[in-house]
Residue, then its C-alpha position, 0 to 999 in steps of 0.5 A: x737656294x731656299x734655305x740660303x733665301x730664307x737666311x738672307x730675309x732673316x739677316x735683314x730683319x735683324x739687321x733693321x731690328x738692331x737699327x731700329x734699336x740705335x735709332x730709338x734705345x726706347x723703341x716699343x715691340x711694336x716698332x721692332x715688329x715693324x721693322x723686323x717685317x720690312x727688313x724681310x721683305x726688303x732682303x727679299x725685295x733686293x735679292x730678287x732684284x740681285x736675280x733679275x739683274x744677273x738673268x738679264x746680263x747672262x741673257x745679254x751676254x748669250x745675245x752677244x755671244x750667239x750674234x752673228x758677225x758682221x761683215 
């Protein structure tokens, strides 16, 4: 999925590069800059977070599964 990962950071970054916009109609280069490097590294952040979250239900969802019955 690194094609798909690397479109979900540049969606973010244009995402935070539109919102800097609306904040600020006159934001410089620089600002957009910034905000255009926290949107990737934010999408990224989020979706590796997303990831984490779904292992640790799946392993928990094996855990339950595998136990054995109590009697």
């Amino acid at each position: 999925m690194g094609i798909l990962d690397t479109v979900g950071e540049i969606a973010g970054a244009v995402a935070a590069v539109e919102a800097a916009e609306k904040v600020d109609p006159d934001a410089g280069l620089l600002t957009k800059g910034i905000a255009a490097v926290a949107g990737f590294k934010g999408a990224g952040a989020l979706e590796s977070l997303v990831e984490k979250k779904e292992d640790e239900s799946g392993e928990q969802a094996s855990d339950t599964d595998n136990a054995a019955p109590q009697a």
